[in-house]
C-alpha positions in Angstrom: -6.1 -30.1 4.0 -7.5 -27.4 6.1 -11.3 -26.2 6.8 -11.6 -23.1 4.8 -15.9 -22.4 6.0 -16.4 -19.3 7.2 -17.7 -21.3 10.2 -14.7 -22.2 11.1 -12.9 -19.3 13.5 -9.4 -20.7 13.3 -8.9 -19.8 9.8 -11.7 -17.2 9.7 -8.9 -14.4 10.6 -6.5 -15.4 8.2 -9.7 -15.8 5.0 -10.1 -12.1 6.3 -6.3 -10.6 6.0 -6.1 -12.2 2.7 -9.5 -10.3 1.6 -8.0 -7.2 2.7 -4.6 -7.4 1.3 -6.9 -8.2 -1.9 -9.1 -5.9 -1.7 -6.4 -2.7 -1.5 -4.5 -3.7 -4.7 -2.5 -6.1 -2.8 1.1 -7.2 -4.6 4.0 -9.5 -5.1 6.8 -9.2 -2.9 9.9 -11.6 -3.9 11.9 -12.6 -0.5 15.3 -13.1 -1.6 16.6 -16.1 0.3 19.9 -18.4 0.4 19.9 -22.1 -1.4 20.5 -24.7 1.0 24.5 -24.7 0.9 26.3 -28.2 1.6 27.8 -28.3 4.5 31.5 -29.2 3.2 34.9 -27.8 4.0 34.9 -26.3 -0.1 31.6 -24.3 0.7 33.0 -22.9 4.6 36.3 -21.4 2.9 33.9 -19.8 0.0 34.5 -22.3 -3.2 31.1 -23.2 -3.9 28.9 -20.7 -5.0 25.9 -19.2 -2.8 22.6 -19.8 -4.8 19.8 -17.6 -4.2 15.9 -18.0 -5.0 13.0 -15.2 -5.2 10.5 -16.2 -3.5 7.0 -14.6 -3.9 4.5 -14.0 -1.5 0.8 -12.6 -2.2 -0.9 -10.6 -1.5 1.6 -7.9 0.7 0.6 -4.5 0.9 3.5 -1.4 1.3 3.2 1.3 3.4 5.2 4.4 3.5 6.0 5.1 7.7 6.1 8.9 9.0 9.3 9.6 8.1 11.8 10.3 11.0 13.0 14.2 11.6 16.6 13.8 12.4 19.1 14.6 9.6 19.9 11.9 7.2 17.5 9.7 8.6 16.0 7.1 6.2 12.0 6.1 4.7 10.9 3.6 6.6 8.3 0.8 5.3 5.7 -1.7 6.4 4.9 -4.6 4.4 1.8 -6.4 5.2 2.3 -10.3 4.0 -0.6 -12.8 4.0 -0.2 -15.4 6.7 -1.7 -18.1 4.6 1.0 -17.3 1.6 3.8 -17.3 3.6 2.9 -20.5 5.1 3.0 -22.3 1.7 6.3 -21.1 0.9 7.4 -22.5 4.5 6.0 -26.1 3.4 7.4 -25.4 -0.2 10.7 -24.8 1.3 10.7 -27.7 3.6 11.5 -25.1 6.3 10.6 -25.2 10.3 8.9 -22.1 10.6 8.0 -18.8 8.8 10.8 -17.0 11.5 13.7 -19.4 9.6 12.4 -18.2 5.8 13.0 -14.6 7.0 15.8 -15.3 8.5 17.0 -16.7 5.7 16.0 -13.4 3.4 18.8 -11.1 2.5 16.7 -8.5 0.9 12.6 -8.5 -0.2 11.7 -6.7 -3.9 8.7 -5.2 -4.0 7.7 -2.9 -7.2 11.5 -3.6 -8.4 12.9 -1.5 -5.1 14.9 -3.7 -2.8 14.4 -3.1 1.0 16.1 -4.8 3.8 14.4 -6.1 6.3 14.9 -4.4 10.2 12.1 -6.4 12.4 9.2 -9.0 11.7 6.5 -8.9 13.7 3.3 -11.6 13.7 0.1 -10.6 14.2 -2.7 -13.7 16.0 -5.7 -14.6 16.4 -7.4 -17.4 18.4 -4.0 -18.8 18.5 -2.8 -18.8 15.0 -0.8 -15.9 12.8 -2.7 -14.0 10.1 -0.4 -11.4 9.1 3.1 -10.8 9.2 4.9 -7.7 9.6 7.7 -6.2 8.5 9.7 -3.4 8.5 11.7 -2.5 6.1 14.3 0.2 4.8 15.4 0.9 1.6 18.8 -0.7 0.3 21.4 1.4 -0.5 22.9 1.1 -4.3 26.7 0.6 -3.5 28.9 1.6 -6.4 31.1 -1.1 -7.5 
């Protein structure tokens, strides 16, 4: 259980991001991760099936980057994720850290737009992470 008084300035920062993200319309994004795959001989050579799972995280915020002047070059975004829900999902997840849930997302929905993600960045204070993030670009549709 953690101290959630505004007294307290560990979690002080993190309270705060959340109230933002809230504030400004903050919404769902759905990290698309792997299932946990046994590690047999019939899941190396591709007879088991991959699962996936959506997982959400709110509040995230999108932002739309300058775009880039070069020809053919693609939107970039930022997505803001809260700290505190990300850190749920990590204990949901039995996972070690927040870094091995996005390493484990192939793509992150937000607004029904897939985007794949290019770097992760954390954002601390007094020692502890408040706000992830990420940059993202938009997946392509491939034609089957």
């Amino acid at each position: 259980m953690t101290d959630t008084a505004s007294r307290n300035p560990t979690g002080a920062p993190q309270m705060l991001a959340d109230a933002l993200l809230r504030s400004v319309n903050g919404t769902t994004a759905l990290l698309r991760v792997t299932g946990a795959n046994t590690d047999t001989a019939q899941s190396e050579v591709g007879l088991v099936a991959t699962t996936f799972a959506e997982v959400p995280v709110s509040p995230a915020l999108m932002r739309k980057l300058a775009p880039t002047w070069k020809e053919g070059g693609e939107s970039r975004w930022e997505l803001l994720l809260s700290a505190t829900s990300v850190e749920q999902q990590v204990r949901a997840m039995s996972l070690a850290s927040a870094e091995s849930l996005f390493s484990m997302t192939l793509a992150v929905t937000v607004a029904c737009q897939d985007y794949l993600i290019e770097s992760i960045a954390a954002n601390e204070a007094f020692g502890r992470v408040y706000l992830y993030r990420l940059l993202l670009r938009q997946a392509q549709q491939q034609a089957v």
